[in-house]
N, C-alpha and C positions, 0 to 999 in steps of 0.2 A: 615567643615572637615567631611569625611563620614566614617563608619569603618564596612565594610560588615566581618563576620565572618560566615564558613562554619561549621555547627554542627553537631554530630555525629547522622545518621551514615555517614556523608559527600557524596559524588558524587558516584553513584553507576551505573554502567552501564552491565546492564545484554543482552548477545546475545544468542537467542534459534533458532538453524537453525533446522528448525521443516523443515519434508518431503516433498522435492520438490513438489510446485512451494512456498514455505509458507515460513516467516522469520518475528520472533518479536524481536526488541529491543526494553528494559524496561530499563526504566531511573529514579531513585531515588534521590532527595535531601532533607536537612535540610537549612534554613540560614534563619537571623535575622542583620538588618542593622542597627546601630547606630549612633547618628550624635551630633558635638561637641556643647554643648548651651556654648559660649563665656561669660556669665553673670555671671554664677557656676559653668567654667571651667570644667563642670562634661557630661558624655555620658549620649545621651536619646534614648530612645527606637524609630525607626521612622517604621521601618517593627517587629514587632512582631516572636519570630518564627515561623516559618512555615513550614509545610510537604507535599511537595507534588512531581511529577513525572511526566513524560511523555511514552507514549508507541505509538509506530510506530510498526503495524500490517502492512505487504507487500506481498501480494499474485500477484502470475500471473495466471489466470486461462489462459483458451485458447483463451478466446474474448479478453485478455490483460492485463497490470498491473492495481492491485488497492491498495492504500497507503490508511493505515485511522492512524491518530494524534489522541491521546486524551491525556488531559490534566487534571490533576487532582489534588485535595490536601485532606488530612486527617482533617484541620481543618479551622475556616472561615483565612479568610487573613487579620490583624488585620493593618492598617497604623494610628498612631500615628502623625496629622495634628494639625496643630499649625500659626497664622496669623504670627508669625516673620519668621517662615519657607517657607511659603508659597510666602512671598514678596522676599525669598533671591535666591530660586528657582527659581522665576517666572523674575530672574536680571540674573541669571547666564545662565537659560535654553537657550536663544537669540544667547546668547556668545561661549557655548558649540557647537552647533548648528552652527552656522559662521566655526568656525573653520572646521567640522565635515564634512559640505556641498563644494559645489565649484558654488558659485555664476557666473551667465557668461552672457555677454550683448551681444543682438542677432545683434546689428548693430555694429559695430567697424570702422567709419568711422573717420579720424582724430579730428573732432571736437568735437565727441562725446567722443573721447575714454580720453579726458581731461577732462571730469566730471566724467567718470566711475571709481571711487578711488577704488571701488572692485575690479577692475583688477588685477586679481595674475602674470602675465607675460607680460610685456612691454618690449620692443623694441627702440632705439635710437641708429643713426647715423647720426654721426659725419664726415664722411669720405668725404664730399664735392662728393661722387659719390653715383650713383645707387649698390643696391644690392640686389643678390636675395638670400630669402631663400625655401627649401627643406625640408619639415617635414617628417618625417618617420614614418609611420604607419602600424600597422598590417591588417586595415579596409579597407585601400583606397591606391592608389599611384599616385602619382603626384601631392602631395597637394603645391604647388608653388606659393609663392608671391615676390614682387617687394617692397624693401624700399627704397623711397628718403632720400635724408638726411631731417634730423627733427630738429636739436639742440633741444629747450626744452619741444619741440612738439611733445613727446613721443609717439608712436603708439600702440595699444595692440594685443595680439596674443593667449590671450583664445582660439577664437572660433577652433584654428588648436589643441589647446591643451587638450580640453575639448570635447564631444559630439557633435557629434558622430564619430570624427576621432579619439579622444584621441592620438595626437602623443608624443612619446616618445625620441626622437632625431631629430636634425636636422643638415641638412648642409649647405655653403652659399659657396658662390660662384660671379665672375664677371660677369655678363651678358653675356650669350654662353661659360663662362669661366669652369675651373677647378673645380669642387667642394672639396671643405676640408673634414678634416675629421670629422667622425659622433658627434657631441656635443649632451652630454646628457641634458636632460630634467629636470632629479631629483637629480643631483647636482652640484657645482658649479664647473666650468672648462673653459678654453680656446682654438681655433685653429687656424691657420695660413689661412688666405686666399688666394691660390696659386696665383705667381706671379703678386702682387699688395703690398705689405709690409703690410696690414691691417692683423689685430687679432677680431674676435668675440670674447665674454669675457661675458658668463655668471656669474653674482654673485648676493649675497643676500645681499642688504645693511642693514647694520644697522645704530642704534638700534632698534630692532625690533619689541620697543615700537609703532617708531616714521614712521617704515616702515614694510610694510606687503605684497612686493610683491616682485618678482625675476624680475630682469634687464637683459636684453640683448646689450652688449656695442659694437657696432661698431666701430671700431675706430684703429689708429697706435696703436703700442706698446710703444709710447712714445708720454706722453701726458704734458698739464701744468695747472696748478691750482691756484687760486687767492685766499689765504686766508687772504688778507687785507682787508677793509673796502673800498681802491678806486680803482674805476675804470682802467684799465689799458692796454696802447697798448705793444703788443710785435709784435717782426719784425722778423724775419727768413733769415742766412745770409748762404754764402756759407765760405768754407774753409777760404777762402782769407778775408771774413770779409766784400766780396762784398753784397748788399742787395736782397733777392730773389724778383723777383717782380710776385707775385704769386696770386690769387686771394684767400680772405682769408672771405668768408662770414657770418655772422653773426650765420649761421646753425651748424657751425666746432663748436660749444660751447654751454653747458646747465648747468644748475642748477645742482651743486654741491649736493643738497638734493636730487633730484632723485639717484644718487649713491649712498645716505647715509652720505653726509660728509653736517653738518647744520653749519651757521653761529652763530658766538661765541655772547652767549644772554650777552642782557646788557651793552651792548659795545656802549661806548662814541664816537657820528661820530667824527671825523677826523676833523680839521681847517687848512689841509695842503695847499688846493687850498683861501684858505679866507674865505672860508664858509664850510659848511656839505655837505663832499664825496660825499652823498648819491642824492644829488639835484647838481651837477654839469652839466652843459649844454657838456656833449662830443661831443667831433665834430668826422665828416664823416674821416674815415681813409684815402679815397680817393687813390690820388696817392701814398701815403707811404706803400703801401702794408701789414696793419698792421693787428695785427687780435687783436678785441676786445673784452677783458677780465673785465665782468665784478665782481665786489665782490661776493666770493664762488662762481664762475664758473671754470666750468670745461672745454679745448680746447685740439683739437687732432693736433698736429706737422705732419704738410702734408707728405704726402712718398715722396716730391721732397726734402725737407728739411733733410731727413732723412741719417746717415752717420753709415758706417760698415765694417769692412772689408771685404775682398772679403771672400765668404766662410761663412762667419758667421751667427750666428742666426739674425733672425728678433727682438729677444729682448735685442741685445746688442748694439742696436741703439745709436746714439747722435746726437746731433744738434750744430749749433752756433746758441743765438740770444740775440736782444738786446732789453729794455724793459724801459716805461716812463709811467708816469701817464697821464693818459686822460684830462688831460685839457689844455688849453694855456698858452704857456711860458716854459711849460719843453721839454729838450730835452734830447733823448734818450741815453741810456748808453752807453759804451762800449762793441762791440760783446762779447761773452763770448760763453764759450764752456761746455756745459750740460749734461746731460747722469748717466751712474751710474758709471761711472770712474770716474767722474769729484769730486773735492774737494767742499764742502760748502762755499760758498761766499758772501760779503757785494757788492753789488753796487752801484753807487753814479748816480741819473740821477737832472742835475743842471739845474737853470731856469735863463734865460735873466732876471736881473731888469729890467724893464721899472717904469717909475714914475707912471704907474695906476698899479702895478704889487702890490699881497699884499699876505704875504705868506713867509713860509723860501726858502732861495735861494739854499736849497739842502736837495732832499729827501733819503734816505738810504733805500733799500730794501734786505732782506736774503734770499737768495736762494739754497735750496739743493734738493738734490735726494732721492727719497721711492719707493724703492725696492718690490717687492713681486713676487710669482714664481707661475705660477697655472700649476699642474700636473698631469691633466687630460684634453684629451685623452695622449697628451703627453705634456712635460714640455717646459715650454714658459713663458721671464722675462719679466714681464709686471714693467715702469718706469713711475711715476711723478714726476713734476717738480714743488716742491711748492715754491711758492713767500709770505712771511712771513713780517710781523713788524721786523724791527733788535732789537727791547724793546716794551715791555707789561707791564704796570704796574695793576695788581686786587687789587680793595680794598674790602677784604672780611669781613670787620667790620661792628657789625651791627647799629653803627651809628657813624657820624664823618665824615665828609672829610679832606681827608691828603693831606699836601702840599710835596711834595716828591721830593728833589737833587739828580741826581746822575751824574754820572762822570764814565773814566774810571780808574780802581783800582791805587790808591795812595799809596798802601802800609800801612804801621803802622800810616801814616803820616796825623795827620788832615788839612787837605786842600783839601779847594775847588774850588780851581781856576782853571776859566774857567767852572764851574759847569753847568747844566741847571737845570732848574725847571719845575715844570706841579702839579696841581690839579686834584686830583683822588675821583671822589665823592663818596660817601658810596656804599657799593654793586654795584660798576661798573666795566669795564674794559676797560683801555683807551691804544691802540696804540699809539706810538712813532717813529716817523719817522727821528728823528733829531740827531738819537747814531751812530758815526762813524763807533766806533770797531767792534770786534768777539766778542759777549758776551761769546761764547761757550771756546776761547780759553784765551782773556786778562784776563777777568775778569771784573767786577763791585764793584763801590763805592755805598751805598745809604747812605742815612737820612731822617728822617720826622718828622713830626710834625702834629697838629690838626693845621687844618685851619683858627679856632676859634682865632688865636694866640698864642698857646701853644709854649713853648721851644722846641728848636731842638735835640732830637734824636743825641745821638752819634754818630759816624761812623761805617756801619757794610759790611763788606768787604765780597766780593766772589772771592777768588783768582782762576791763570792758573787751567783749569781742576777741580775746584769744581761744575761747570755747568755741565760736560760732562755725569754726571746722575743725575736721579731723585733725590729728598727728600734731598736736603743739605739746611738744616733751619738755622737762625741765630737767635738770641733774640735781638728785638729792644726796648728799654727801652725809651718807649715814656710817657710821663706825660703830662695831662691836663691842668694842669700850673703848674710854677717853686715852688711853697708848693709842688705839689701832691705825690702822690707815681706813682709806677711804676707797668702801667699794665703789663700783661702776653702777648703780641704782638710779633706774629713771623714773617720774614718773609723769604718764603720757594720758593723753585723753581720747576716750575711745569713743565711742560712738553715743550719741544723747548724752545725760548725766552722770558716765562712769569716768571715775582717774584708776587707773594700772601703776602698781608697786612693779617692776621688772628688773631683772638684769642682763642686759644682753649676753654676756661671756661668763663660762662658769669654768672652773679647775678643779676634775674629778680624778682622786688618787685612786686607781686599779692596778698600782705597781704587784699589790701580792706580799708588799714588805709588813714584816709583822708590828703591833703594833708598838713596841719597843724605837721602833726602825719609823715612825709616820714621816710622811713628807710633808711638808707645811709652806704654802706661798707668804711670801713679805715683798711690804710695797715700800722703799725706799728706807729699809731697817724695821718697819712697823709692820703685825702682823697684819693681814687682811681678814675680812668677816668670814669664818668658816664651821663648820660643823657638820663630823663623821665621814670626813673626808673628803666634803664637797666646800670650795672655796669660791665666792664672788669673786671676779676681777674686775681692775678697772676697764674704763671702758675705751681706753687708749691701750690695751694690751698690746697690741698689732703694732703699737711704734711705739711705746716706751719699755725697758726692761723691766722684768719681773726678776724675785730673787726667789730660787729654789732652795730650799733648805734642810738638809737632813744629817743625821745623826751622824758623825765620823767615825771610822774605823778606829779601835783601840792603837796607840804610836804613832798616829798621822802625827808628824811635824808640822810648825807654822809656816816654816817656808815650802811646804809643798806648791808644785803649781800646776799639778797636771788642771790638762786642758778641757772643758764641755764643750762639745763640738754638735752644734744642732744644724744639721743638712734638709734644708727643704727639698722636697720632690722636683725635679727640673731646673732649679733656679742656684744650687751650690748651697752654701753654709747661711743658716739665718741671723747667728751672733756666734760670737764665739771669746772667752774670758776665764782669766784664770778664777782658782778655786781658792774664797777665802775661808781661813778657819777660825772658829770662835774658840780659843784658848779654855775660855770661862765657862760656857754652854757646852763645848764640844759638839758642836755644829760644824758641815761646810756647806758654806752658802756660792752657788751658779747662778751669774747672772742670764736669763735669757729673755728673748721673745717669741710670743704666741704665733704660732706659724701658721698659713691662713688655709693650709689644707691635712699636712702633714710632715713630721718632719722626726729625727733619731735623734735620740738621746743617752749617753755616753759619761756614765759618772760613779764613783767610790762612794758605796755604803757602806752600811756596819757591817755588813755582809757579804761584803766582798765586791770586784769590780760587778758592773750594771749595766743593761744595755737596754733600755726602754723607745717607745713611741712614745710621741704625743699627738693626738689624732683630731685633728676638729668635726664634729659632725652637729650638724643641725637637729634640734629637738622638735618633734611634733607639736605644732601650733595647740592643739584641740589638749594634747598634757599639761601645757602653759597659759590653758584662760586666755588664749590667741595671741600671746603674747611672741616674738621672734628671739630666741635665743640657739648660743651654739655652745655646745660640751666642748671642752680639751680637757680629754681624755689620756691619764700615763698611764700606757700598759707594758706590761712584758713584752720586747721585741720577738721572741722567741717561744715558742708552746708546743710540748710534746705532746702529742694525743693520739692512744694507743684505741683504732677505731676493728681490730680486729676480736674474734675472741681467745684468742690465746695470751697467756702472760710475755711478754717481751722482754728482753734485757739488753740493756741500753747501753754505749759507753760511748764517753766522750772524747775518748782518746784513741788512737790508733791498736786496734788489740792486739795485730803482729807485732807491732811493734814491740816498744816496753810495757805495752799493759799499763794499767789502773785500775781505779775505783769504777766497779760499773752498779747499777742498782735496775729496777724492776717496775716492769708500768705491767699493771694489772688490766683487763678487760676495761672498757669504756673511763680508762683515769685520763688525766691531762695533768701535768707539770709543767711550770714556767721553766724556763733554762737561762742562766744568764756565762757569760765569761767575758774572760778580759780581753778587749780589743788591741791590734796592733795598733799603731803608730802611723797615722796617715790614712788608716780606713774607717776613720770615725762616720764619714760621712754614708758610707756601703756596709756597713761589718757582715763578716761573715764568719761562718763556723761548720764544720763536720759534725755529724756523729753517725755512729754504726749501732745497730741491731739485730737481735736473730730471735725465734721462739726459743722459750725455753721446754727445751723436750730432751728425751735419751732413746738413743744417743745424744748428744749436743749435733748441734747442727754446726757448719764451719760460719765464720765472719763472711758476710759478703762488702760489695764494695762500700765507701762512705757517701753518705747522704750532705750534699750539699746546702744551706740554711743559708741562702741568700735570695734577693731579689729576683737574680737572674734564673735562677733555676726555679722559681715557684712554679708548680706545677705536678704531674703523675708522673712516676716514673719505675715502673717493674722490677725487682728482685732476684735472682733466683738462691734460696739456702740448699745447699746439698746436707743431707741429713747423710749420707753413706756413699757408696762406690757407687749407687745404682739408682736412688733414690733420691730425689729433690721434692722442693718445697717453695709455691711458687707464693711472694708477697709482693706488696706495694709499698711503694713510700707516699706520701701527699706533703709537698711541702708549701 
């Protein structure tokens, strides 16, 4: 973070129009540049102030003009250099730079312009025909090229855009044909290409993490998209439902990524043909006239295919057509009628049993229309035609695989007949091709279960119209087994036909205790669902107790009662309750609650007193299949970490004093540290320890290092190694 401030007397510009042919402007500044050190949250000085000025003397005598610049300053020019700065600079200047510049490849010949990823402006058509376009330029005219069609053999179009033509628009047109109207350069818009029903369609795909360049789309104004997993022919029919027999080449179709739309990560292939979507042997379309779509591709609906009335726009097009999955044995659906008038639809494409046939005898595909309108130079509906799973199951858990029923909605009524089943493994997303209905309009049944063998999950219902938006959650009361309690498990509906398995709050043990020692959450004496030391919570953590539970120290009594004291940041203690002990088990169990940022924790293990955090921190969306969760996290309140190279040797006790036990951190180790808190500072604790290298002579003890809040921070050493001789270290607490 940089933070340039202008100092008094700020920006000063003086103009003195001295007696022709003579003119001086004098330029005065102040500034001083500041920059964020992230370690102490505190500004550091990186330009010093500084004074200085420019003056521009401009004479014309009669032999011609003369300009003299001088630059000056009142004092040295002080920079403030530092090797963490220096590295982050020397990360960012590259990147600043990229952006700042316009990289451009002097050859652009198709084979090449596929390795050139810097290319800021690509080109692809789809249109099964040649096209030309026409760049407009202030430098040059008749910068004129020829596109064949490409599908995902995207062409680039720099060199027209960049030096030394730099054009600014262009237009396209049919070979000797009409040219359209001027499409700009610098932002996104579409045109009509006179009498041919094709649209040019500049756009900038996103995200624009994952894309960094502008698209140029050739293609109808009604196009079709596959965002299944398989492979899939579609056919093109006429009114009557007759088949077009049309040539439909592999070109009319590219990668849905060049436009910006990526296939969905994580995702379970498919077992709809007997094996994995992704390795099906597709055959040659041949005489079926079909066009081959395959997963997250994109296809452009031919201008013969194309239907409107008379009169009408070019973007209020539609089609019939019919559509199968790419393998042997299925046969194609019933024509259907498409467009952006057309209603959202299930369709059923069914496969001949044969005795080698292996696979369901009916796949179900959902099909609707997206809409969008681009209004420059002038306005034009550009349609897709997505082909979708009619069911998606996410399991957003971070461990666990669910056995998942569902069915379509039974009302209040527990039954499952006729149900199906599928296994959804932890952080995956699995397609379903086997749900008859409308999810959008029936409704869905689910249930689930761990796959471990846990019990099943109640029934949790999405009735008519609860799909029809985003974010309608249910709570599924899933248990580990029929003892356990009941995690915080929702499951929500995300966008189209997907439901999300999730759990918003998780309970991650990073205490360090061995595994003898595990800590284990219980929800009202029952365990909660967990596994390797990550635990669901409910999803009322934040205001009901949890019960913390670990292994007691060898002669804890039953009437012990020392106190858990859990101290939120700013706000005092979060709960606070005595310690009970299980006799039988040899457990003690803390009652607490989930603190909603951070908060100490203060309790007797087998191992002695204990001084932990419990931290909340929010988990990356894009980890969670975009699901919203947050860790509480137990760690060690305390961590040695010896970040010099020398061996150190540590002690936690006063060394003048009576001396102890001291022990040894080696080069780049880390050790947790725990100790016993006093009485009253559960909420703060704090502790000393002292260290020195180990060398010979010995060096003497220097002062104690302070291990609390308040002192967090650097703070300098000095070990005297002799009479004369020191030894200068850091602490970082």
């Amino acid at each position: 973070v940089w933070h340039m401030r202008w100092r008094p007397p700020g920006l000063q510009i003086e103009r003195h129009r001295l007696p022709h042919p003579k003119m001086t402007v004098d330029l005065k500044f102040a500034v001083e540049v500041d920059i964020l050190n992230p370690r102490n949250n505190a500004w550091e000085p990186l330009i010093e102030r500084f004074d200085g000025g420019f003056l521009v003397e401009r004479e014309s005598p009669s032999d011609g003009t003369q300009t003299k610049v001088t630059i000056s300053g009142r004092e040295q020019l002080l920079l403030n250099l530092k090797p963490t700065m220096i590295r982050r600079v020397a990360w960012y200047l590259p990147v600043i730079l990229t952006g700042l510049t316009f990289q451009q490849e002097l050859v652009v010949t198709s084979s090449d312009a596929q390795t050139a990823d810097v290319s800021k402006y690509r080109v692809v058509n789809l249109c099964n025909q040649t096209l030309e376009l026409e760049f407009k330029s202030c430098h040059r005219a008749g910068l004129v090229t020829r596109i064949e069609p490409t599908g995902s053999k995207w062409e680039q179009l720099d060199k027209w855009v960049s030096s030394p033509y730099f054009a600014t628009a262009l237009v396209v047109r049919l070979p000797d044909g009409e040219s359209s109207l001027a499409l700009s350069l610098e932002y996104d818009g579409a045109v009509a290409v006179p009498n041919s029903g094709l649209v040019a369609e500049l756009l900038s795909p996103s995200p624009m993490e994952r894309t960094q360049h502008r698209m140029l789309l050739l293609a109808t104004s009604l196009r079709v998209h596959n965002e299944t997993d398989l492979p899939l022919l579609v056919r093109f029919h006429t009114a009557d439902t007759e088949v077009l027999a049309l040539p439909l080449p592999p070109s009319m179709t590219c990668d849905g990524a060049l436009l910006g739309h990526f296939p969905k990560e994580h995702l379970v292939p498919s077992d709809v043909c007997g094996q994995s979507a992704r390795t099906v042997d597709v055959p040659e379309a041949g005489d079926e006239s079909a066009l081959l779509l395959p997963p997250n591709a994109f296809g452009a609906v031919p201008s013969p295919a194309l239907m409107r009335e008379q009169g009408a726009d070019v973007g209020v097009s539609h089609t019939w057509l019919s559509v199968r999955p790419a393998a042997p044995g299925f046969g194609f659906c019933a024509a259907a009628e498409v467009g952006v008038t057309a209603e959202p639809r299930t369709i059923c494409c069914r496969r001949s049993m044969t005795r080698d046939a292996v696979g369901p005898q009916s796949v179900y595909l959902f099909c609707e229309a997206e809409m969008h309108k681009a209004t420059a130079p002038s306005p034009i509906t550009l349609t897709t035609i997505d082909f979708h799973a009619p069911l998606a199951f996410i399991n957003a858990l971070p461990f666990g695989d669910l056995d998942v029923g569902y069915g379509p909605k039974t009302g209040e009524i527990d039954t499952t007949d006729g149900w199906q089943q599928e296994r959804v493994p932890s952080l995956k997303h699995l397609n379903l091709y086997n749900f008859p209905g409308m999810l959008l309009q029936d409704g869905i049944s689910v249930r689930a279960r761990f796959a471990n063998g846990g019990p099943w999950s109640p029934l949790v219902h999405f009735g008519q119209g609860a799909l029809r938006e985003r974010g309608a959650v249910r709570d599924v009361q899933l248990r580990q087994c029929s003892e356990g309690a009941v995690g915080g498990v929702v499951l929500e509906h995300v966008d189209g036909l997907e439901l999300r398995f999730s759990c918003p709050f998780w309970f991650v043990d990073r205490s360090g205790l061995p595994d003898r020692a595990r800590i284990r959450m219980l929800h009202h004496g029952l365990p909660l669902p967990s596994q390797q030391g990550m635990t669901l919570l409910p999803s009322k953590c934040q205001e009901e107790d949890c019960e913390l539970s670990v292994p007691a120290r060898p002669g804890t009594a039953l009437t012990d009662c020392t106190q858990v004291m859990l101290g939120g940041r700013g706000g005092g203690f979060c709960s606070a309750s005595s310690v009970r002990i299980d006799r039988k088990s040899g457990t003690s169990s803390y009652k607490l609650r989930m603190p909603p940022n951070f908060s100490i924790l203060c309790i007797d293990t087998r191992a002695g007193p204990s001084v932990f955090c419990v931290q909340a921190e929010d988990v990356n969306r894009g980890d969670m299949l975009g699901a919203e969760c947050q860790m509480m996290s137990l760690r060690p309140r305390l961590i040695l970490t010896n970040s010099s190279d020398l061996v150190l040797e540590v002690s936690p006790v006063d060394p003048e004093g009576d001396g102890g036990a001291t022990f040894q951190l080696a080069p780049r180790q880390s050790r947790e540290w725990h100790w016993e808190v006093r009485p009253g500072d559960e909420d703060a604790p704090s502790t000393n320890v002292w260290f020195r290298p180990v060398c010979y002579p010995p060096c003497q003890w220097p002062g104690a290092v302070v291990c609390s809040d308040a002192t967090a921070g650097s703070r300098p050493f000095l070990m005297l190694a002799g009479k004369s001789k020191g030894l200068e270290k850091g602490a970082h607490v």
